[in-house]
C-alpha positions as CSV (number, residue, x, y, z in Angstrom):
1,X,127.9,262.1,-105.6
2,X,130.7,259.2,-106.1
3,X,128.2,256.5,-107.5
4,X,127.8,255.3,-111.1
5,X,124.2,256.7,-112.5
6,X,122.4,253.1,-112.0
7,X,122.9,249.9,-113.4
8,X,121.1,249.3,-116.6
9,X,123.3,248.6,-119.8
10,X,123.6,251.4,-122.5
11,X,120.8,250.8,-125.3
12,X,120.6,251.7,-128.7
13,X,117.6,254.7,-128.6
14,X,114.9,253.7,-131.8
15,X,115.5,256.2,-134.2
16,X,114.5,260.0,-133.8
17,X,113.9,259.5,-129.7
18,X,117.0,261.6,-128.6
19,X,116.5,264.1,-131.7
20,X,113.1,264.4,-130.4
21,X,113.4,264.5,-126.7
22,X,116.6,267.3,-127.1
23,X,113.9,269.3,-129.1
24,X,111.4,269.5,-126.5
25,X,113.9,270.3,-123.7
26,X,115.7,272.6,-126.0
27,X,112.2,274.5,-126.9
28,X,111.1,274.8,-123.5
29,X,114.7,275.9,-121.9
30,X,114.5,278.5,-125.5
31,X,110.5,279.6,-124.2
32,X,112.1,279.9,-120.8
33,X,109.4,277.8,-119.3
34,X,112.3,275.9,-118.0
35,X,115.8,276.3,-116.5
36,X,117.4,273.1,-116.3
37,X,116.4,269.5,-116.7
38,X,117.7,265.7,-116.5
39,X,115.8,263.4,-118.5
40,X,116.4,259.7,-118.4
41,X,114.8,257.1,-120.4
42,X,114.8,253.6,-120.1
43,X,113.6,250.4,-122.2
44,X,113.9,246.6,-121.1
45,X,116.3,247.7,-118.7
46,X,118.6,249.5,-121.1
47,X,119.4,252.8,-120.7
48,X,118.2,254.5,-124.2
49,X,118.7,258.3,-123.3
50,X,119.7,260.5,-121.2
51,X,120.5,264.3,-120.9
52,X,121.2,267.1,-118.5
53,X,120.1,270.4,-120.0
54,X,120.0,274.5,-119.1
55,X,121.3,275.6,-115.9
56,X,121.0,274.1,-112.3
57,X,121.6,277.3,-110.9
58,X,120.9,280.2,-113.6
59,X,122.5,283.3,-111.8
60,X,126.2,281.2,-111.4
61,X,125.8,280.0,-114.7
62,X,126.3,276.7,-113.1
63,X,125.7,274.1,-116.0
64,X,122.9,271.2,-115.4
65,X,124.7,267.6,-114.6
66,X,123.5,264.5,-115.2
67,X,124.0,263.5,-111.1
68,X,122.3,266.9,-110.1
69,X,120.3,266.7,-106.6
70,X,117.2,267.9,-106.7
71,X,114.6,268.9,-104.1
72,X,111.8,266.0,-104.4
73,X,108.8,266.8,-103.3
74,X,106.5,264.8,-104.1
75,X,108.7,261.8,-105.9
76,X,109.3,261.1,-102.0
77,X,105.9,259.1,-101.9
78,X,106.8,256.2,-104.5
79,X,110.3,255.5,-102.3
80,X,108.5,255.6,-98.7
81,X,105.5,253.7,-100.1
82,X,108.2,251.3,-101.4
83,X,109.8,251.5,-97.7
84,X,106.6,250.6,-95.9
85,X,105.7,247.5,-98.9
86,X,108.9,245.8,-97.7
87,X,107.7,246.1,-94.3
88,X,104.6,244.3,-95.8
89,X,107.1,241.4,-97.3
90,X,108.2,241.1,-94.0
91,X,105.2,240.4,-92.2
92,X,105.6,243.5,-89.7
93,X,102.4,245.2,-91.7
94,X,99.5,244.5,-93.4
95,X,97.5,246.5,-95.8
96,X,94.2,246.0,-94.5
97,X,95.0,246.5,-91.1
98,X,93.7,250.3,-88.8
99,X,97.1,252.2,-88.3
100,X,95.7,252.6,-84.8
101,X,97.5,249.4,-83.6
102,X,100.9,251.2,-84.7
103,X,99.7,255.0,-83.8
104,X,97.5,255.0,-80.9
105,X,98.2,258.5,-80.3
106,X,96.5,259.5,-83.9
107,X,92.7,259.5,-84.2
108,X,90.9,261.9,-86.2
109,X,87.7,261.5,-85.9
110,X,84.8,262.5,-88.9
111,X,83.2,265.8,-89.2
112,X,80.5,265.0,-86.8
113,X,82.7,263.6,-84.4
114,X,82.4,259.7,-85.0
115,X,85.5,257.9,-84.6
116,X,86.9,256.5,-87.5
117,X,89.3,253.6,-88.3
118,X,92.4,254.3,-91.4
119,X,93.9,251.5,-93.0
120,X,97.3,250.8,-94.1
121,X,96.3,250.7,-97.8
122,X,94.3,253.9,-97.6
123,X,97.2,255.8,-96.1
124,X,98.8,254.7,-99.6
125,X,96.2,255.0,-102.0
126,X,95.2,258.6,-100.5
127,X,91.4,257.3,-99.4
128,X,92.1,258.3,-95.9
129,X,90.1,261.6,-95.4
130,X,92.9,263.7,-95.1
131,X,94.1,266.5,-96.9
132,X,96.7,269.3,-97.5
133,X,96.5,272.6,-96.3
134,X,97.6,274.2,-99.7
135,X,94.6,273.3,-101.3
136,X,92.7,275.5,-98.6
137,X,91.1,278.5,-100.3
138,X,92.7,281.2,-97.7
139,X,94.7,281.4,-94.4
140,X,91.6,280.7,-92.4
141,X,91.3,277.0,-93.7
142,X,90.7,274.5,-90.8
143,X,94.4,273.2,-91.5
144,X,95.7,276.8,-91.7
145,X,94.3,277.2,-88.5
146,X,95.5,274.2,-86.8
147,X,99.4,275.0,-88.2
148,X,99.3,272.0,-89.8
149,X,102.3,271.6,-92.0
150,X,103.0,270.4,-96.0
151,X,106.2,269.1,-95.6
152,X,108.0,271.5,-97.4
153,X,107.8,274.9,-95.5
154,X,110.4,275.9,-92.7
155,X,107.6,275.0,-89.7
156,X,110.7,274.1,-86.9
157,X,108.3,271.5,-85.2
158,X,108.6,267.9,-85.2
159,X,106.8,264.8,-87.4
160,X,104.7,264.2,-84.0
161,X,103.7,267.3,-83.4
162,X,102.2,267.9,-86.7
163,X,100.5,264.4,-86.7
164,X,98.9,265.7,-83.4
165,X,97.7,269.1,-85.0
166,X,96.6,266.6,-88.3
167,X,94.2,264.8,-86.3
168,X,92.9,267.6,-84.2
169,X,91.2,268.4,-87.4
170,X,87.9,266.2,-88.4
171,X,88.9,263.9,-91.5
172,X,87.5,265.6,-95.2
173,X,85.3,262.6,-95.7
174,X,85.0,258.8,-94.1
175,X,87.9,256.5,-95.0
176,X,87.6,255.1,-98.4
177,X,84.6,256.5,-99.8
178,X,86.5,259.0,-101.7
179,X,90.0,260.1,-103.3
180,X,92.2,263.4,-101.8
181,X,95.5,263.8,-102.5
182,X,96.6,264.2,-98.8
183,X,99.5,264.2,-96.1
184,X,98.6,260.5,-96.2
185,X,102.5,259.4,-96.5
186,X,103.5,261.4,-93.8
187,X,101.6,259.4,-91.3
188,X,102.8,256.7,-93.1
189,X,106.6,257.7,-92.2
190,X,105.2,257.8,-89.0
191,X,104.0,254.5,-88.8
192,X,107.1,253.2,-90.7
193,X,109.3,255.0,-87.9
194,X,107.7,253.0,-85.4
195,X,107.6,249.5,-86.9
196,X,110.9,250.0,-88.0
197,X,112.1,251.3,-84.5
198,X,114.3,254.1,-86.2
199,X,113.9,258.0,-87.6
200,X,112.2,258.0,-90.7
201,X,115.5,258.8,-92.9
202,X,117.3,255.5,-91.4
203,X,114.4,253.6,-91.9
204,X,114.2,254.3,-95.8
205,X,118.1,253.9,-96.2
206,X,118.0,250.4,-94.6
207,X,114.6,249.6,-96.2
208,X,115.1,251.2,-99.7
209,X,117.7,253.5,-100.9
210,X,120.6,251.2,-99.3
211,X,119.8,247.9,-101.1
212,X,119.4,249.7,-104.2
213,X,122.0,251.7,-103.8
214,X,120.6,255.1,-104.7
215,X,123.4,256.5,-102.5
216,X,122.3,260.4,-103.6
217,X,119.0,260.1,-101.9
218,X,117.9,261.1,-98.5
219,X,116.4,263.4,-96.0
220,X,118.8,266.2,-96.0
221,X,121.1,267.5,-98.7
222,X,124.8,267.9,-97.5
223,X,126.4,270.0,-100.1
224,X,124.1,272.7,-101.4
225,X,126.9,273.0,-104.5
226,X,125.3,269.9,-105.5
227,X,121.8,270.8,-105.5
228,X,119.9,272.6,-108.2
229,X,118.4,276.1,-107.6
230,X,115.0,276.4,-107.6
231,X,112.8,278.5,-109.6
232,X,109.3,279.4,-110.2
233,X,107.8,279.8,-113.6
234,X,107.2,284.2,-114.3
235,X,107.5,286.5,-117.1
236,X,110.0,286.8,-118.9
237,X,111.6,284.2,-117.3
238,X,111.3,281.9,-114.3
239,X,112.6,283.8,-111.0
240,X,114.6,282.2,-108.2
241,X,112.4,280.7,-105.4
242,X,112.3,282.8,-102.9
243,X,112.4,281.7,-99.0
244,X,109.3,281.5,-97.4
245,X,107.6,281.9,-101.0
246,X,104.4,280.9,-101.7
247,X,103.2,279.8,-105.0
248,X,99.6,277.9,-105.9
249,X,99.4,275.5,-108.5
250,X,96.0,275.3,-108.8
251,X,93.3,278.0,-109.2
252,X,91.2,278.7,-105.8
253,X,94.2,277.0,-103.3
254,X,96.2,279.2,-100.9
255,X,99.5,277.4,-102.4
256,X,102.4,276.3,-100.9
257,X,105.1,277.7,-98.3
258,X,108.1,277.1,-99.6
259,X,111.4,276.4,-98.0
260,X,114.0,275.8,-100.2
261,X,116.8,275.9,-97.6
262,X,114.8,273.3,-95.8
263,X,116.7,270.3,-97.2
264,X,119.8,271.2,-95.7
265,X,118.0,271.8,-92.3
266,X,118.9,268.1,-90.2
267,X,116.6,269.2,-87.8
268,X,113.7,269.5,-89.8
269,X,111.2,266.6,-89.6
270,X,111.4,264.4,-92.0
271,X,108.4,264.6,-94.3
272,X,107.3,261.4,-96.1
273,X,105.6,263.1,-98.3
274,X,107.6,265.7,-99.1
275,X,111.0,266.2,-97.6
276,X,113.8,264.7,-99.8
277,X,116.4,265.1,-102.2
278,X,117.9,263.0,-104.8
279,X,118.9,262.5,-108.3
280,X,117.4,261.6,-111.2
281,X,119.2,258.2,-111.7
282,X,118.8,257.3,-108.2
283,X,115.0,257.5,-108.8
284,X,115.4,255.6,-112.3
285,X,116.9,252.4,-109.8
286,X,114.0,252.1,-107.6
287,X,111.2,252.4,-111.2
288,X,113.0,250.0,-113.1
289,X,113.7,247.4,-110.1
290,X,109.2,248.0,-109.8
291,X,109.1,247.4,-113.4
292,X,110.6,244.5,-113.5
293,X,108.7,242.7,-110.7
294,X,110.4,244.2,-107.5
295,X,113.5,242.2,-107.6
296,X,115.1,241.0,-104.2
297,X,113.3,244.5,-103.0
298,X,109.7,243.2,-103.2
299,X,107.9,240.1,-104.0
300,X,106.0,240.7,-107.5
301,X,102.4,240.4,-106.3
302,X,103.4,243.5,-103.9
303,X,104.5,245.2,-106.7
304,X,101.2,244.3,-109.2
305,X,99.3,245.7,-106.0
306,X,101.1,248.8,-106.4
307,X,99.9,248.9,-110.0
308,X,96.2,248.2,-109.5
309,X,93.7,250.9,-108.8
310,X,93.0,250.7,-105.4
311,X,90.2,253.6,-105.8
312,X,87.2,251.6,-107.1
313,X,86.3,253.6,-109.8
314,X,86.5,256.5,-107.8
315,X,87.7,260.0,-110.1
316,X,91.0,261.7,-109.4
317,X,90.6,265.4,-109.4
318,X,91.8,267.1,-112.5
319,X,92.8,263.7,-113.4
320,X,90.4,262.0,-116.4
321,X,91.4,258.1,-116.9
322,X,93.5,258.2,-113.7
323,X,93.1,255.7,-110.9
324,X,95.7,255.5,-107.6
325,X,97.5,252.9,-106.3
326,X,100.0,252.3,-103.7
327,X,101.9,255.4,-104.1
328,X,101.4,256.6,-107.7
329,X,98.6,257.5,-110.4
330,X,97.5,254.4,-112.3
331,X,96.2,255.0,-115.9
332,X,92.6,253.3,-116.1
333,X,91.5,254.8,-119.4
334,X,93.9,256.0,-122.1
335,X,91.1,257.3,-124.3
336,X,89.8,259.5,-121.6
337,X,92.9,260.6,-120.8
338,X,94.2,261.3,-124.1
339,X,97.3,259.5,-123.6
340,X,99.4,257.5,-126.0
341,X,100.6,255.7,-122.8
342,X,99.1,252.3,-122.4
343,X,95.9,251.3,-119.6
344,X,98.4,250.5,-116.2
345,X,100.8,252.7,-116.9
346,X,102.2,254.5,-113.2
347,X,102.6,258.4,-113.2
348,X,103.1,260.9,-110.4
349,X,105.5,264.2,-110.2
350,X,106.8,266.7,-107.7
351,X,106.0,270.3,-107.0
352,X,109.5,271.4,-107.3
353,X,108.9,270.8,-110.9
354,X,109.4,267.1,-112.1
355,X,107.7,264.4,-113.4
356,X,107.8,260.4,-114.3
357,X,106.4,257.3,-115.6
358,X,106.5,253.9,-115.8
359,X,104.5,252.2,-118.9
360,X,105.5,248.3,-118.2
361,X,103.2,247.1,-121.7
362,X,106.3,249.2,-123.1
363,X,109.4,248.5,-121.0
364,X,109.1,252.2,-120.3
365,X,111.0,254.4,-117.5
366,X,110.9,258.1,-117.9
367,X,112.3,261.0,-115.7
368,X,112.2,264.1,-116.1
369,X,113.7,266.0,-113.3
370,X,113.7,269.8,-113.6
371,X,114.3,273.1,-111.3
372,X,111.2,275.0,-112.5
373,X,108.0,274.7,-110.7
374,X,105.2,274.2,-111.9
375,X,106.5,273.6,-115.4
376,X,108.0,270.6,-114.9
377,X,105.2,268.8,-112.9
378,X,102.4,269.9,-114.5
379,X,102.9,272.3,-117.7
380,X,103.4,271.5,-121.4
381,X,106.9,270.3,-121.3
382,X,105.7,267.3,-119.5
383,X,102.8,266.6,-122.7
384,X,105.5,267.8,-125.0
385,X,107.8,264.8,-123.4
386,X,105.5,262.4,-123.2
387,X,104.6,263.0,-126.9
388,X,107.8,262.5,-128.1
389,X,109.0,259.4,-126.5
390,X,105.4,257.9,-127.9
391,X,106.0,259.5,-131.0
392,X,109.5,257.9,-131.1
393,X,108.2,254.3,-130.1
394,X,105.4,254.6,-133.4
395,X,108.1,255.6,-135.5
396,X,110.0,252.9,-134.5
397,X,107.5,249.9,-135.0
């Protein structure tokens, strides 16, 4: 972990952001809802704040560092939906077109059988009909039974094999009639594998995370020194993620399987959705070269297509105000949301507890990277952040 952090020049914070920011991380590493954290923020491409909090590895007493790896999860989708839009600037893939011409092989079919045809662009905006088997309700879910897997448990088969168990199962709903978060960018490393004519990983380092140099991100971790622990929110204090471990964010879903150790694992598949590591300033590169129009990466109308809600209207689960796009949440209606953020802003997270936006009315980047799950993707240290960069900005003006 040789490289500098990223390349933006060192900014002047408005008054009372860092004051504000170091309170929230301090409060939640003092409620022990947290562990450790890296938070970066940047405006008009200067970098205003950033900080590296608690412990990356609590039972070492191993201190949080600002180029920590971190497990991804699902801040892998925004980097190989990035990957498969510069195939799209290249002309080897187009939006609109059925995935079948790519992946013969894959063909789910709708619950009464009917063949169905999957675009490019609903692969990215999660309007495919597919699903994830740790929203089932039990073991005996129709992905359960098929041993379909997430992306993030220790399942020993390869990206092929699982897309052949992923369509043996009938598709949730017809293609583009409705919103499920889904294994949707997995087949899309799939198809990105074959246009590309290269494993997943070398596709996204030639594609991506070479030109921009985010030289810390990848498929598989190499030095487990330099990789936070993970740990799961508990009383009195978050516990160590345990192999194998299963833990449900939401209430009714089975969860998911856990394997931490499967980032150091080069012979796992490589999940698109799921299956890297990285740190939090490699992640700022690739937001702030999308904020500011996709520089030599992407051409900006790719990138404004990123930004636009490709869902119709269509309502994200547990999600008020939220649209999709190509890769990321897309705030449609502040008010609904009750967000200070402004209409267009891009938000997604990860399940090994981080989270992120992108507010481009504001010159905004934010990352949060933690090693608590789910307290960093979805619990009130991500409000509490949010809150206080806002709160900051009004201050400011």
């Amino acid at each position: 972990m040789k490289s500098a952090l990223f390349p933006l020049r060192q900014g002047v914070p408005p008054a009372q952001l860092s004051a504000r920011i170091q309170a929230v991380v301090q409060q939640a590493l003092d409620d022990r809802r947290l562990v450790g954290a890296v938070v970066l923020v940047a405006r008009d491409g200067e970098l205003i704040h950033r900080q590296a909090a608690g412990f990356a590895d609590r039972e070492s007493a191993r201190p949080m560092a600002l180029q920590m790896g971190f497990r991804l999860a699902s801040v892998s989708k925004p980097i190989v939906s990035t990957a498969a839009l510069v195939l799209v600037a290249q002309g080897r893939l187009a939006l609109d077109a059925g995935i079948e011409r790519w992946l013969p092989g894959f063909r789910p079919s709708l619950a009464n059988g009917s063949p169905a045809r999957i675009t490019v662009r609903q692969l990215l905006s999660h309007t495919a009909g597919l699903g994830y088997r740790f929203f089932e309700a039990d073991a005996d879910g129709p992905y359960a039974r098929a041993g379909i897997s997430d992306g993030m448990d220790a399942s020993g088969i390869t990206l092929a094999e699982n897309l052949r168990r992923l369509a043996s199962v009938p598709l949730l709903y017809e293609p583009g009639t409705s919103w499920g978060y889904s294994l949707a960018t997995d087949v899309l490393g799939a198809l990105i594998e074959r246009i590309h004519g290269t494993p997943l990983d070398e596709a996204v380092r030639q594609l991506v995370t070479g030109p921009l140099g985010m030289t810390d991100t990848g498929f598989v971790a190499r030095d487990a020194h330099h990789v936070a622990a993970a740990y799961v929110n508990d009383a009195p204090q978050p516990h160590p993620l345990a192999e194998g471990e299963t833990v449900s964010a939401f209430d009714g879903a089975i969860g998911i399987a856990y394997s931490p150790a499967r980032i150091f694992d080069a012979q796992a598949f490589p999940s698109g959705g799921a299956g890297m590591t990285g740190t939090a300033g490699d992640f700022l590169r690739l937001l702030e070269i999308l904020r500011q129009g996709g520089g030599t990466l992407l051409p900006g109308e790719l990138v404004e297509e990123m930004g636009r809600d490709q869902t119709g209207g269509l309502d994200l689960a547990a999600a008020p105000g939220f649209g999709f796009g190509l890769g990321f949440s897309v705030l449609r209606d502040p008010r609904l949301a009750a967000s200070p953020e402004r209409a267009g802003t891009w938000r997604w997270g990860g399940a090994y507890g981080h989270s992120w936006f992108v507010d481009r009315a504001e010159g905004l980047s934010v990352t949060a990277f933690t090693n608590t799950l789910y307290e960093g993707m979805s619990g009130r240290f991500v409000t509490d952040l949010r809150d206080a960069v806002y709160g900051a900005l009004e201050a400011w003006r």
